[in-house]
C-alpha angles and dihedrals in degrees: 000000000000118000113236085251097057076042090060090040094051093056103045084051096056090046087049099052090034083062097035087060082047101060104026083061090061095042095084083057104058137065159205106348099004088045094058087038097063094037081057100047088042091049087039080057093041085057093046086045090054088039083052099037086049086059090040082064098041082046088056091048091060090052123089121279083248098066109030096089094065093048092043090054083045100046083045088060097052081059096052093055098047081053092057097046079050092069105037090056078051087056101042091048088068098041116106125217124241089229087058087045089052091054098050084049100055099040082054094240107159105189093138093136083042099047090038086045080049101044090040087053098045086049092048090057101045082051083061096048092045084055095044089043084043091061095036086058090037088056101039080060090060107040082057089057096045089046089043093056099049084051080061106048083040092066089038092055090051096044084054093047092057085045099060088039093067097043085052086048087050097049099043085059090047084044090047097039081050088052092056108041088052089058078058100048089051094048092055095044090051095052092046084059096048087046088057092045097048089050087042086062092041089060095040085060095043099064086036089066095035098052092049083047087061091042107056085040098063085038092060083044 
């Protein structure tokens, strides 16, 4: 179940995306100071939805084991979408306007190699920087489910630990409960010896007695 606070982050990052489309669909229309305007404020949303999109994963650490792989797969799909956005804004930076067309039209400028070599080398780069952004996405992926692993073996190792303490607890109390009942064991078998010798002595003086007692009699006698 999502905590208040993914609840928050959700819906600013659909408000966010929802106006990112917006404006990214008006950027090809526009131009000189309003185009790179709107490329600035679009790229100035795209940095608040990745600041959104990096709590979103500290917020999923703090939920239970038990939900974290919905919200991962969910948090992976906002990516992919900003991704996606990305590229679109990259698009729209190297589209040219009609009304820019018409002009060059009309001032008889005939540039067309130079504008196509132009358009073929911004594209070319903007190929590059999908694929860069492609690996660093690729990588940060990674770097979560490593992170997310050791999370894992993090918990089990302290499960096992708590687990070991307690067989250690449990041992000290049967070493302890064996200590003490060989202290008994030793008392008792002290005290049987000193029993034996006391009746050993008891006999002895017995027959002592006993035999003076037979003595003195056939000497009277």
């Amino acid at each position: 179940m999502a905590t208040p606070l993914m609840q928050s982050f959700e819906q600013q990052y659909s408000q966010i995306t929802s106006e990112i489309v917006s404006s990214t669909g008006k950027i090809s229309s526009l131009t000189g100071n309003e185009k790179q305007a709107a490329i600035k404020h679009v790229e100035k949303l795209m940095e608040e939805a990745m600041e959104l999109l990096e709590q979103m994963d500290i917020e999923i650490h703090e939920m239970p084991v038990k939900d974290r792989d919905r919200f991962v797969t969910r948090v992976k799909s906002y990516r992919a979408e900003l991704s996606k956005l990305e590229k679109d804004l990259r698009r729209a930076r190297v589209v040219f306007s009609d009304d820019v067309h018409l002009r060059e039209e009309l001032m008889g400028v005939d540039n067309s190699h130079q504008t196509e070599d132009q358009r073929a080398r911004l594209l070319d780069s903007t190929e590059r920087l999908e694929r860069g952004s492609h690996r660093l996405d690729v990588g940060y992926k990674t770097c979560l489910e490593t992170e997310q692993m050791g999370a894992q073996m993090l918990e089990d190792l302290h499960s096992q630990r708590a687990t070991l303490q307690h067989a250690r607890d449990r041992l000290r109390g049967t070493n302890e409960a064996i200590g003490k009942s060989s202290r008994v064991l030793s008392s008792m078998i002290r005290r049987a010896i000193q029993n034996r010798v006391i009746l050993i002595v008891l006999v002895l003086v017995i027959l002592l007695v006993i035999g003076i007692g037979i003595f003195l009699a056939v000497r009277r006698s």
